[in-house]
C-alpha positions as a printed NumPy array, in Angstrom:
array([[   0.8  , -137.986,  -79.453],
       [   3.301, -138.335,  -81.419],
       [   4.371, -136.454,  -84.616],
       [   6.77 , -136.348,  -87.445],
       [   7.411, -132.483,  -88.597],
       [   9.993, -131.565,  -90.9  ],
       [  11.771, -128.251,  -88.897],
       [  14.129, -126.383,  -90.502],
       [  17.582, -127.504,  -88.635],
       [  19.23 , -123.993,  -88.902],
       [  16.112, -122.609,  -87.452],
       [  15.532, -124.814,  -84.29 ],
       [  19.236, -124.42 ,  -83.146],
       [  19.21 , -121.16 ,  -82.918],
       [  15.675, -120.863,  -81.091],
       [  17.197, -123.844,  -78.852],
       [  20.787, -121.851,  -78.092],
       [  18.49 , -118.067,  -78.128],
       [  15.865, -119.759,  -75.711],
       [  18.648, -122.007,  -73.398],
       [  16.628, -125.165,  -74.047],
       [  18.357, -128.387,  -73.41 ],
       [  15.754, -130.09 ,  -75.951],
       [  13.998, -129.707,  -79.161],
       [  10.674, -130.554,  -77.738],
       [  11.345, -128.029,  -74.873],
       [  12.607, -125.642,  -78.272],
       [   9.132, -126.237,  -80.296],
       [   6.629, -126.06 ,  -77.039],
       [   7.833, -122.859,  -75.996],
       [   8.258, -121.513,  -79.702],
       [   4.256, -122.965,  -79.76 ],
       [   3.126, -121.11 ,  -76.125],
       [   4.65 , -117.92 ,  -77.534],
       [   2.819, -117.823,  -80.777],
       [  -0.13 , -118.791,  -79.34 ],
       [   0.048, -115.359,  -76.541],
       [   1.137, -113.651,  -79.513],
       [  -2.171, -114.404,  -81.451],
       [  -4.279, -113.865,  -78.298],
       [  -2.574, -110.466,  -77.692],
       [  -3.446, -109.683,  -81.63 ],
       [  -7.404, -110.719,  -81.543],
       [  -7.135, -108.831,  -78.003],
       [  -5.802, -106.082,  -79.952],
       [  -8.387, -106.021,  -82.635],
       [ -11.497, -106.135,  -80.417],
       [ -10.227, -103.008,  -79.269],
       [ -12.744,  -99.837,  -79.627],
       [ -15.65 , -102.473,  -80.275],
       [ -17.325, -102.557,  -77.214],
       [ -19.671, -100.339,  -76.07 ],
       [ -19.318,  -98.844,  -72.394],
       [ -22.029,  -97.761,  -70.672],
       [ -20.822,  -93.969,  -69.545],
       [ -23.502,  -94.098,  -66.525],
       [ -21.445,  -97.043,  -64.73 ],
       [ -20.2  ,  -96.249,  -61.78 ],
       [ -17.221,  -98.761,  -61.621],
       [ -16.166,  -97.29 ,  -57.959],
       [ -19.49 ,  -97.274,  -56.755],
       [ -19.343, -101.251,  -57.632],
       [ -15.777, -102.108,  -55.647],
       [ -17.532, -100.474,  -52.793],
       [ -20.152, -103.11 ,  -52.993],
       [ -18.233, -105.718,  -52.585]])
């Protein structure tokens, strides 16, 4: 789909020389696949120490079963 974006110039030249990308597009997809790990990683983050763990579970007791 097509889209018109106004980028700052400065900005994607030095992502494209930093990140060795012959394109812009190839420039603005990575710089997109990073941010969204990076905002996976944070929520991942977050969650953290807000689930409950059952201290009976027996996790070796489980790869045995397999």
């Amino acid at each position: 789909m097509p889209t018109n974006l106004h980028i700052d110039s400065d900005l994607l030249e030095q992502a494209k020389r930093l990140g060795h990308h012959r394109t812009k597009r190839e420039t603005v997809d990575e710089a997109l696949r990073e941010y969204i790990q990076y905002r996976k990683r944070v929520q991942a983050a977050d969650a953290f120490g807000t689930i409950d763990f059952d201290p009976a579970y027996d996790y070796k007791k489980m790869r045995n079963a397999r």
